[in-house]
C-alpha positions as CSV (number, residue, x, y, z in Angstrom):
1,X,-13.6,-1.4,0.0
2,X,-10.3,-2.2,1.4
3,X,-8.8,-0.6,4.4
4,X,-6.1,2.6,4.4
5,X,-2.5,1.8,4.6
6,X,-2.0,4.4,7.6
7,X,0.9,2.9,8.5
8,X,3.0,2.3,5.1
9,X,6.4,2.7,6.5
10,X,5.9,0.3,9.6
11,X,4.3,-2.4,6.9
12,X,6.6,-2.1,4.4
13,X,9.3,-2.7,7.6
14,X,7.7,-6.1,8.8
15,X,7.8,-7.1,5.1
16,X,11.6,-6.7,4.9
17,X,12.0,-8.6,8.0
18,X,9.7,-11.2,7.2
19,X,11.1,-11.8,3.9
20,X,15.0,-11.7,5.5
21,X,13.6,-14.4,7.8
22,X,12.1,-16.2,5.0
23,X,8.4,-16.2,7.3
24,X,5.1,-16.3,6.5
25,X,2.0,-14.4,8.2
26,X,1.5,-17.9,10.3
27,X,5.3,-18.4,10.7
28,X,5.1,-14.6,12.8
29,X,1.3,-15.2,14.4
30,X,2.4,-18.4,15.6
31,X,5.8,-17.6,17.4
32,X,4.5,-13.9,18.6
33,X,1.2,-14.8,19.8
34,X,-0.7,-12.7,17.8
35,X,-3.5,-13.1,16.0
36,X,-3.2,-14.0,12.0
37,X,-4.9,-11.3,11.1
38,X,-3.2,-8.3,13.3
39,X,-0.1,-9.5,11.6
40,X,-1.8,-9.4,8.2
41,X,-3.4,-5.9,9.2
42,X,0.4,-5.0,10.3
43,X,2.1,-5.9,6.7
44,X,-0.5,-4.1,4.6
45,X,0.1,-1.3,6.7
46,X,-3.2,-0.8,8.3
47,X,-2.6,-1.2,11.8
48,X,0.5,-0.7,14.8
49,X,0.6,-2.7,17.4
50,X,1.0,-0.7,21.3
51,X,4.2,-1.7,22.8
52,X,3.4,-5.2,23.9
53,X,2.9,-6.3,20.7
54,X,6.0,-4.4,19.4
55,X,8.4,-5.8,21.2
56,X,6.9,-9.2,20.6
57,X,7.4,-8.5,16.9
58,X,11.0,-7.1,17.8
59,X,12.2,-10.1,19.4
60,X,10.9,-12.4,16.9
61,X,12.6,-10.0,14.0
62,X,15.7,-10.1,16.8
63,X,16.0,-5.8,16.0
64,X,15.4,-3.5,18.8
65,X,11.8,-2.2,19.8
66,X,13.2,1.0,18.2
67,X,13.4,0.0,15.0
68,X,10.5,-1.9,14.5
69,X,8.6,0.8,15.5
70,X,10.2,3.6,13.7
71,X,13.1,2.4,11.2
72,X,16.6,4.0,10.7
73,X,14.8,6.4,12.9
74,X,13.9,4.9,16.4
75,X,14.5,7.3,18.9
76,X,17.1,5.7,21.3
77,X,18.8,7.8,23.5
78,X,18.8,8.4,27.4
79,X,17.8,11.5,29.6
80,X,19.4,12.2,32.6
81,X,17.0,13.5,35.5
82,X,18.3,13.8,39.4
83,X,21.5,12.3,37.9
84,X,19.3,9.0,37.2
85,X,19.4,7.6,33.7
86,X,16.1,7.2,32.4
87,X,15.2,5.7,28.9
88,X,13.1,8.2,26.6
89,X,10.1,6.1,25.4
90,X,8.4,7.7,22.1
91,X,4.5,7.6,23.0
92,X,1.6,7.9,20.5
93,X,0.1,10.9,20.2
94,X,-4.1,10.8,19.7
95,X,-6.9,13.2,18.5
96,X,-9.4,13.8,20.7
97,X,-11.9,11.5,18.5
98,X,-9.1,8.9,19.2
99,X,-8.7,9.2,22.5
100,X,-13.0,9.2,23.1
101,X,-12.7,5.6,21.4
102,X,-9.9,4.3,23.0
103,X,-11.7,2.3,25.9
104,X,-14.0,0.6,23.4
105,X,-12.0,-0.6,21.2
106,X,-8.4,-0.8,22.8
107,X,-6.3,-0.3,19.8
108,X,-4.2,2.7,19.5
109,X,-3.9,4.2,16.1
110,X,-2.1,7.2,15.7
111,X,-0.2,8.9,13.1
112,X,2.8,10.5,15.0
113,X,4.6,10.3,18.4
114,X,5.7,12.5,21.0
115,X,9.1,11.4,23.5
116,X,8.7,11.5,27.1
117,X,11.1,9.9,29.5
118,X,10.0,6.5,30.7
119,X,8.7,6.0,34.7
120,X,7.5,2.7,34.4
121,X,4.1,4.2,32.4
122,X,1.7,1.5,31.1
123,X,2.2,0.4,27.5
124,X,-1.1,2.1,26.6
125,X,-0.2,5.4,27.4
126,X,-1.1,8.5,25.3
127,X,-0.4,11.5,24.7
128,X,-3.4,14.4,23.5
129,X,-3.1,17.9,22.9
130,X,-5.4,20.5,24.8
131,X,-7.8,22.4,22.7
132,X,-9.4,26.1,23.9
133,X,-9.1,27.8,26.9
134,X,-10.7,25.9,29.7
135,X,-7.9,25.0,31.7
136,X,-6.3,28.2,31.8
137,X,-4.0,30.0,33.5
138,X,-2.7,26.1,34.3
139,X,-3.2,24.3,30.6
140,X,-3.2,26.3,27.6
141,X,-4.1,25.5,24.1
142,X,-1.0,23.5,22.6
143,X,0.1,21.8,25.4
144,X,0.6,18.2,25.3
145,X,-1.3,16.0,28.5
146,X,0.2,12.6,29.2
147,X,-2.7,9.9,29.7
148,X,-2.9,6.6,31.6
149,X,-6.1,4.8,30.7
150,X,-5.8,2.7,33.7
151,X,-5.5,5.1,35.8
152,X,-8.3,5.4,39.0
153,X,-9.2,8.3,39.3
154,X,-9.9,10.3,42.6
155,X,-10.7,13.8,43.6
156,X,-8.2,16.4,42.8
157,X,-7.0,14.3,39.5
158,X,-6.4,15.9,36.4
159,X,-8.8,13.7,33.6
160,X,-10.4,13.6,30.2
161,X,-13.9,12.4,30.2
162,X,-16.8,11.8,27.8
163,X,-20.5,12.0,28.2
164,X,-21.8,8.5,28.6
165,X,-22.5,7.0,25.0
166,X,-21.0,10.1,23.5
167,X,-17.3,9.0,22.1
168,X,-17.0,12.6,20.6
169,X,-17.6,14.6,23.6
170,X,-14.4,14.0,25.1
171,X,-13.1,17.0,27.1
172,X,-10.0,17.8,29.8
173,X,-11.1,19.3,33.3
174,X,-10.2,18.8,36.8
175,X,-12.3,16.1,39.2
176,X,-14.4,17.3,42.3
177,X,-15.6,14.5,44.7
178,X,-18.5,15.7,46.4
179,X,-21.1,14.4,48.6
180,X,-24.8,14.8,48.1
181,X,-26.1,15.1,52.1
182,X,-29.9,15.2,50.8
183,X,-29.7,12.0,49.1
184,X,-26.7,10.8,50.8
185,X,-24.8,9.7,48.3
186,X,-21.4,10.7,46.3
187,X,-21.3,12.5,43.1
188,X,-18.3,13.8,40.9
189,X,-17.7,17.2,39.6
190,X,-15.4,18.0,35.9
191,X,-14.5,21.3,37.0
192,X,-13.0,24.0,34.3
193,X,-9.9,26.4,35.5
194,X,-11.4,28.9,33.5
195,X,-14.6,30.4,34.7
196,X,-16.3,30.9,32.1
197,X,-16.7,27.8,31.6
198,X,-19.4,25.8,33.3
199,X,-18.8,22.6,36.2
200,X,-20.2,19.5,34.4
201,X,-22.5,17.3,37.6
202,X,-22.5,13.8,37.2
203,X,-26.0,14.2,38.9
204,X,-27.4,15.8,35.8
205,X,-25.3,14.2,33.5
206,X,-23.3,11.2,33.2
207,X,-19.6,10.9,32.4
208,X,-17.1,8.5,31.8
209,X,-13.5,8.8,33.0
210,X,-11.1,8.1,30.0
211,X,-7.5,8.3,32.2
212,X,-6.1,10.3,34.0
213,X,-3.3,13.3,33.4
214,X,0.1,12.1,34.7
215,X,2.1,14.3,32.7
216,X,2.1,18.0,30.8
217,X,4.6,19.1,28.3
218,X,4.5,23.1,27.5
219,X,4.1,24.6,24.1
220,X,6.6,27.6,25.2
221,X,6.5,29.5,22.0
């Protein structure tokens, strides 16, 4: 069975261009440095690359990151923050399912983006959008949370973590350093604002960090 065209726009785009430079799927692996079959899996419309590969494709096409990524409708334009320009990035925007896999298999497919002005954040960046009541009165349902995957994190952070071998448990609390003085060792607490929610123990149960929260953009209505 073959694989869904998730991406149809972005493929049919790379088509154009490839056909305007008269190039073939080698001509583009070879002078982007991506694989033959990404660039195959970007035509048909299956895949997106993150913003490494993007640009790479962007210079090769000689069109700007903007439209390769979005068409007639890139989102250029620049915010204006202390009185310093910044550029306004568009970042992808994962489900929760998405964002539990992302550290396995480091591709990030997504179907729609969010803007957010640009501070030098990793390519890999993601946005996710909180779900129940947790994290209230802080986070509420809605809002968006800005993620850095590469992140470390430390007591005090803001983070989304999974259940070790669970990619579907993914879940949004606050992390507690703490120090065991029976066994003298250190342990790690997911702490809920909310609660009636419960503290999650890494000395009961495992979890894995998936990034950290650098970022939170209100629903306001």
């Amino acid at each position: 069975m073959s694989e869904p065209a998730k991406y149809q726009d972005f493929g049919e785009r790379v088509e154009q261009l490839m056909k305007q430079k008269h190039a073939k799927l080698d001509d583009v692996a070879k002078a982007t440095g991506i694989s033959y079959e990404m660039i195959r899996r970007y035509k048909d419309g299956i895949a997106k690359p993150r913003e490494k590969g993007m640009q790479k494709l962007a210079d090769y096409f000689g069109v700007s990151i903007a439209y390769m990524g979005f068409g007639n409708e890139g989102f250029q334009s620049n915010g204006f923050v202390d009185g310093v320009a910044k550029k306004v990035r568009e970042i992808p925007v994962l489900t929760w399912v998405q964002a539990g896999i992302f550290n396995e298999t480091g591709e990030l497919e997504y179907n729609y983006t969010e803007p957010a002005y640009d501070d030098d954040y990793p390519d890999d960046v993601y946005w996710v959008r909180i779900k129940g009541d947790s994290m209230e009165p802080r986070f509420f349902q809605g809002d968006l949370l800005l993620i850095d995957p590469n992140r470390q994190a430390k007591g005090g952070d803001f983070v989304i973590a999974r259940e070790e071998f669970e990619s579907n448990s993914i879940t949004f609390k606050k992390l507690r350093s703490c120090f065991d003085e029976t066994t003298g060792k250190d342990y790690y607490q997911l702490v809920p604002l909310n609660k009636d929610y419960a503290i999650v123990d890494s000395r009961f149960k495992n979890f894995v960090i998936q990034g950290v929260v650098i970022e939170k953009k209100e629903v306001l209505i």
